[in-house]
MARROGU-602277 format. One line per 8 residues: their letters; for each residue y, z, x of C-alpha. Coordinates in steps of 0.001 Angstrom, whole numbers, plus 500000, padded with zeros to 6 digits. Example, Ala and Ser with C-alpha at 12.3 -4.5 7.8 and 13.67 -1.06 7.14 Angstrom:
AS) 495500 507800 512300 ~ 498940 507140 513670
***
This chain:
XXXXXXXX) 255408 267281 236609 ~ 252238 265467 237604 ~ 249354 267956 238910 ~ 247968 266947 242292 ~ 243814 267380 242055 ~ 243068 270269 244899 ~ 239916 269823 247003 ~ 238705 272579 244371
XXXXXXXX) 238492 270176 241527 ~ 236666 267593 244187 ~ 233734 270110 244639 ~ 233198 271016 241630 ~ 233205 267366 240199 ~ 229980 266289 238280 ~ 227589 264462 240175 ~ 227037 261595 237318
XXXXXXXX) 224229 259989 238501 ~ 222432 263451 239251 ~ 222995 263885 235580 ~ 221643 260901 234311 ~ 218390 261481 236578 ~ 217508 264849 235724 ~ 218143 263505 231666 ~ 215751 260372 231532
XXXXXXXX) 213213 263106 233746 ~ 214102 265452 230867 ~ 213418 262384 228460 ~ 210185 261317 229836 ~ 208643 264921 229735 ~ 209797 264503 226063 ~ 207731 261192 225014 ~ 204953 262518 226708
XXXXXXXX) 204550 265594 224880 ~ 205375 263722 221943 ~ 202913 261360 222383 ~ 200470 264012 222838 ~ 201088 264876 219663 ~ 200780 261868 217887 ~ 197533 261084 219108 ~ 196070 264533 217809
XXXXXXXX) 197667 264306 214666 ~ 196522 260482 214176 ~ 192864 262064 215522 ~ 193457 265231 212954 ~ 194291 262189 209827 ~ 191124 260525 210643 ~ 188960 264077 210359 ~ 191369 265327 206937
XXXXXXXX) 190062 261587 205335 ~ 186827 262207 206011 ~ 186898 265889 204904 ~ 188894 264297 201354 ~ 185920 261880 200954 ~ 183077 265001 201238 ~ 184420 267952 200590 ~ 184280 266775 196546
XXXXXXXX) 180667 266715 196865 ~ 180674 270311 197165 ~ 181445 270966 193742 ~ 178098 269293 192762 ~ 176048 270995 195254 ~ 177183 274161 193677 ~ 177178 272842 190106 ~ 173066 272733 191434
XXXXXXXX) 172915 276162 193306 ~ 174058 277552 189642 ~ 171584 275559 188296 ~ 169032 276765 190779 ~ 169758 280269 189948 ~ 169539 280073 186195 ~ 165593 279192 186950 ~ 165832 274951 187919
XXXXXXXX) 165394 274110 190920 ~ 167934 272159 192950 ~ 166044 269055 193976 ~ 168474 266899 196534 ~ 168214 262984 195985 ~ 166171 263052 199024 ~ 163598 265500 198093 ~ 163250 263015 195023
XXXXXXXX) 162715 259894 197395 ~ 160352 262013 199260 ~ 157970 263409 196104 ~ 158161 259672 195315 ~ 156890 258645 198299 ~ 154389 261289 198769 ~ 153168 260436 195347 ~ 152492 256352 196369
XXXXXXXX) 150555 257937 199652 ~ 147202 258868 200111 ~ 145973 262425 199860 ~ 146930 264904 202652 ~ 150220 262644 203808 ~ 152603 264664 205519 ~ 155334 265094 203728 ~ 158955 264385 206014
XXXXXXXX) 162157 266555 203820 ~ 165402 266871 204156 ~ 167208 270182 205486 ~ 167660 273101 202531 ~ 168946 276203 202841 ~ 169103 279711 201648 ~ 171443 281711 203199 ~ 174796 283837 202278
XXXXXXXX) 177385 282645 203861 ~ 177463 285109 206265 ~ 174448 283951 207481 ~ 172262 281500 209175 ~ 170300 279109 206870 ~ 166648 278770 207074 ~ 166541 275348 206949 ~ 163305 273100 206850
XXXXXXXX) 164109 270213 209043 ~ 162934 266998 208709 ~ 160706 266987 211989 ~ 158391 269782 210459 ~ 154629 269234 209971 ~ 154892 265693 211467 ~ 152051 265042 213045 ~ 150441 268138 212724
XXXXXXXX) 146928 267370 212170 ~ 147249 265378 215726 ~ 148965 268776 217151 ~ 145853 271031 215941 ~ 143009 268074 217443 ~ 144808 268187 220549 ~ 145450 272142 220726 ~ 143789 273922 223955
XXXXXXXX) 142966 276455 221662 ~ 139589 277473 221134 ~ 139047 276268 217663 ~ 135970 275110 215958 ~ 136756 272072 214158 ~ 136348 273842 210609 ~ 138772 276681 211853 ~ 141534 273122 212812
XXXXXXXX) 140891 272531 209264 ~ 141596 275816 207807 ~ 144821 275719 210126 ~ 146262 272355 208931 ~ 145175 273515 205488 ~ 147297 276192 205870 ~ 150411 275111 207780 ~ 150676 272495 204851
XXXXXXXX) 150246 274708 202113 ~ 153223 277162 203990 ~ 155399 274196 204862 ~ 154704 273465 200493 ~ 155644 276928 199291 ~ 158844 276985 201387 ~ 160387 274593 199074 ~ 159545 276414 195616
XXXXXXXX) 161020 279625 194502 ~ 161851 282993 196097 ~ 158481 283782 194896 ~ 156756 281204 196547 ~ 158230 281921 199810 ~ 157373 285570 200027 ~ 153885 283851 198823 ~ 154360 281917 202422
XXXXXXXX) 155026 284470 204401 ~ 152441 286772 202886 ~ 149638 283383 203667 ~ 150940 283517 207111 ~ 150831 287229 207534 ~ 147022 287521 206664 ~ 146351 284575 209266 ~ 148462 285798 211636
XXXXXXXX) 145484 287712 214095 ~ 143316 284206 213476 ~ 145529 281943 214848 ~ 147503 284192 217135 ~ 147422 281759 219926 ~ 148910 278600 217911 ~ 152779 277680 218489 ~ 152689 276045 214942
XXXXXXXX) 151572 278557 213021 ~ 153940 281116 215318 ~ 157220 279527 214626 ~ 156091 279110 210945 ~ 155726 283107 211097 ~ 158616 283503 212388 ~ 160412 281151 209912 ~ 159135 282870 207273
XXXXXXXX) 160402 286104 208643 ~ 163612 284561 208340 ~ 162955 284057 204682 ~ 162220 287075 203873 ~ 165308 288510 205865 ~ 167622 286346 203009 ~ 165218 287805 200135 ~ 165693 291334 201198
XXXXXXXX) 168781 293523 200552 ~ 168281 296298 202014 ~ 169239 296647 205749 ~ 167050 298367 207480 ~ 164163 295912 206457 ~ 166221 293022 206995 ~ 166602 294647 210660 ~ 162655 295019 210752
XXXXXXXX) 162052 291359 209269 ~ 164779 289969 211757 ~ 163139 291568 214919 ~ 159538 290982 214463 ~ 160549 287116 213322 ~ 161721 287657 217580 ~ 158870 288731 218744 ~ 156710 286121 217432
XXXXXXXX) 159021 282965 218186 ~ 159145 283952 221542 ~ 155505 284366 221676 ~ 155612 280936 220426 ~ 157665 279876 222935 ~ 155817 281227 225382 ~ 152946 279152 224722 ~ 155009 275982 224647
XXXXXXXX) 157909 276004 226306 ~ 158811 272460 224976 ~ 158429 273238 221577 ~ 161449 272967 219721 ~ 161068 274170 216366 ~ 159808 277837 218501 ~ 163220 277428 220481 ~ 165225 276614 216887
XXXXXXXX) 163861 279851 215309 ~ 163643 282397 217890 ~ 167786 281289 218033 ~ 167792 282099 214378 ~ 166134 285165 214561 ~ 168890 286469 217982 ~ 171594 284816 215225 ~ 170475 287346 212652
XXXXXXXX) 169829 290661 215291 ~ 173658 290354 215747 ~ 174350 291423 212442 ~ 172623 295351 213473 ~ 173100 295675 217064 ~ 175638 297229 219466 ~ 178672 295237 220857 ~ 176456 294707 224011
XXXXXXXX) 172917 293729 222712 ~ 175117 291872 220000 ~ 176642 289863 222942 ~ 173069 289417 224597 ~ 171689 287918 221972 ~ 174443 285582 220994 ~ 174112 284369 225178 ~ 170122 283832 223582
XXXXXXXX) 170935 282396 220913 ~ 172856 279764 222657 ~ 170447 278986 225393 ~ 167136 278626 223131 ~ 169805 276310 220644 ~ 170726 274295 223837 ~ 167086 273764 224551 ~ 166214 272976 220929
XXXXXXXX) 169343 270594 220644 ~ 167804 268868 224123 ~ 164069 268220 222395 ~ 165574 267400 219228 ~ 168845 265723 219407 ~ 168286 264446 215857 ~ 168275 267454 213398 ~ 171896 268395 211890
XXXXXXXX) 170652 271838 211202 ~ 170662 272335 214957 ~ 174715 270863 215093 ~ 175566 273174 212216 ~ 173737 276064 214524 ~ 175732 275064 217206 ~ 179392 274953 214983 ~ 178466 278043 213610
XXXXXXXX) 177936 279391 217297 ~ 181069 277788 218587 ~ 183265 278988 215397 ~ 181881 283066 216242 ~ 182973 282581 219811 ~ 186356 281756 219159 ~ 186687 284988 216515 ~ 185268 287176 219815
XXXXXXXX) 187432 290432 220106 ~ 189342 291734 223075 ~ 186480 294456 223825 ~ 183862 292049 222746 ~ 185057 289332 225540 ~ 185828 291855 227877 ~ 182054 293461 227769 ~ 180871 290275 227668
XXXXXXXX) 182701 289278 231392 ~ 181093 292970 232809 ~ 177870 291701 231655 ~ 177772 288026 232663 ~ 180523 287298 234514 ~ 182620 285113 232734 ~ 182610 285353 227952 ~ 181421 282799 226235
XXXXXXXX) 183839 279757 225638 ~ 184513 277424 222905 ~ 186904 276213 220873 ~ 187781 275579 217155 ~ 187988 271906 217879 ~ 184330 271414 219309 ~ 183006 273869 216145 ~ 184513 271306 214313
XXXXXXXX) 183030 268263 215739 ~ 179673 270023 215366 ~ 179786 270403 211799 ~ 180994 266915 211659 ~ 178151 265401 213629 ~ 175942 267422 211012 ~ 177542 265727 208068 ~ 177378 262232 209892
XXXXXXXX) 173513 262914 210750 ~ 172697 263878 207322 ~ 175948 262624 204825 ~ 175624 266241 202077 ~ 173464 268012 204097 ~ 174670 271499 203514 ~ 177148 273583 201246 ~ 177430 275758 204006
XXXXXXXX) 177877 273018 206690 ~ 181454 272264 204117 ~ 182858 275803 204106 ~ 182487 275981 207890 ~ 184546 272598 207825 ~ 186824 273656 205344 ~ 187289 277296 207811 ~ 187630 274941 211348
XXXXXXXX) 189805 272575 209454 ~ 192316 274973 208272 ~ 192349 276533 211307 ~ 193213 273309 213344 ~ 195814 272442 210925 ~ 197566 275750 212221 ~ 196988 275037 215844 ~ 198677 271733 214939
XXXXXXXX) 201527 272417 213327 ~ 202057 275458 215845 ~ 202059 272892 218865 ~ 204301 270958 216932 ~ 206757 273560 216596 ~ 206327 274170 220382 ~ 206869 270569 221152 ~ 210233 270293 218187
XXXXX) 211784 273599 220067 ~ 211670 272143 223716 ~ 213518 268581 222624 ~ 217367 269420 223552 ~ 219764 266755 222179
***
């Protein structure tokens, strides 16, 4: 017998087009996500090519630092084009190099940017300090002969430093010769194994770039180094001074980035800083908000553009500056393929 349809099978009847709505809502949210995604990952292509294309000159730049160690000295095409042209100059040109480093990984470099000792001569003439004019010799003299000895051996930097050291009382009151003090301190903190010197070295390289700093506010090589020198007191301090001087670290880099927008060493600084923030602990975030308010924020994506604008300043600037590419790479890769898992989970036939 045929079944008559009760008003029970009316209410509970499908509403079709309710249905169809809610879907092509359903479908929408879809594309958008997925389109999302494809834009990162096209982004993400475009910054794996670029890694493919530099990341092989890493194995020369090491190749060199093995060379280095075995007594020859790693010598950068740059530094070649520079002795070249400091050669075809007159005496007592200032010589303009390219960043080098000499660091562990763990880290910061001491880097000699290309800004250094330019124009120093005009620096000293124009100095309020009280200086007879065979005392601004003496300093220029000396300033070149540090900037000189940086580049040589281990030896010949703990010759620097000691140079500096002896002049330090004389020219006290000089923001050149300071942050070149406090360079050097940094130097000698990568020469030295033992700890509790490197703690000594890292702490009085402090003291002196802020002095530097203090008589130029707008100097940025004193802001560069007296970030350094914060960088390196992390490495011996408690969670809390650890997390004041990384909020340092990050201002004087800031206003060393703003008078000096052109130095990579300062963008690899700044990717390094970025990278450590987003490795923060629970405690160490949480001790940071009691302190300041709010922890310092970044994320593995702007580390990475950092490093990249380093290696588009300055194309094989740094070893270093491709490991921290390599680590922020790998790590975005993750975040990539995690979203994308997100993103596959949520589409419902």
């Amino acid at each position: 017998p045929l079944l008559k349809k009760t008003s029970l099978d009316v209410d509970f009847a499908p509403n079709e087009q309710g249905t169809v709505t809610v879907f092509q809502g359903r479908q929408l949210q879809i594309l958008e996500k997925l389109n999302g995604l494809l834009i990162s990952v096209e982004e993400l292509k475009r910054e794996v090519k670029f890694l493919k294309e530099a990341i092989p000159k890493l194995e020369e730049l090491v190749r060199d630092e093995l060379q280095e160690k075995t007594g020859v000295r790693r010598i950068s095409p740059v530094h070649r084009a520079t002795r070249k042209r400091r050669a075809e100059t007159s005496q007592g040109a200032t010589e303009n190099t390219s960043s080098e480093e000499a660091e562990s990984e763990g880290g910061y470099v001491t880097a000699h940017t290309d800004t250094e000792g330019e124009s120093e001569e005009e620096r000293i003439s124009s100095s309020t300090d009280a200086l007879t004019p065979e005392e601004k010799t003496e300093l220029f003299n000396i300033l070149q002969r540090a900037d000189s000895l940086r580049h040589g051996s281990d030896f010949d930097k703990r010759e620097s430093f000691k140079l500096l050291l002896e002049k330090e009382e004389k020219f006290k009151n000089h923001t050149g010769f300071l942050w070149r003090l406090a360079r050097a301190y940094g130097d000698i903190f990568e020469l030295t194994p033992d700890v509790e010197e490197k703690k000594n070295y890292a702490s009085k390289g402090k003291i002196v770039a802020e002095k530097a700093i203090q008589l130029d506010s707008l100097s940025a090589d004193s802001h560069q180094w007296f970030a350094v020198m914060c960088g390196y007191m992390t490495e011996f301090e408690s969670i809390q001074n650890k997390i004041k001087n990384g909020y340092l670290f990050k201002e004087h880099l800031d206003k060393a980035i703003e008078l000096k927008p052109q130095d990579p060493f300062l963008y690899y600084l700044n990717g390094r800083w970025c990278y450590s923030v987003t490795q923060l602990s629970w405690i160490e975030k949480k001790i940071a908000s009691t302190l300041f308010g709010t922890p310092p924020t970044s994320t593995v994506y702007e580390a990475l553009q950092n490093f990249l604008k380093a290696e588009e300043m300055h194309p094989g600037y740094s070893k270093y500056n491709y490991v921290y590419l390599a680590k922020v790479t790998e790590t975005v890769l993750l975040n990539v393929n995690k979203q994308t898992h997100e993103v596959l989970c949520n589409v419902k036939v």
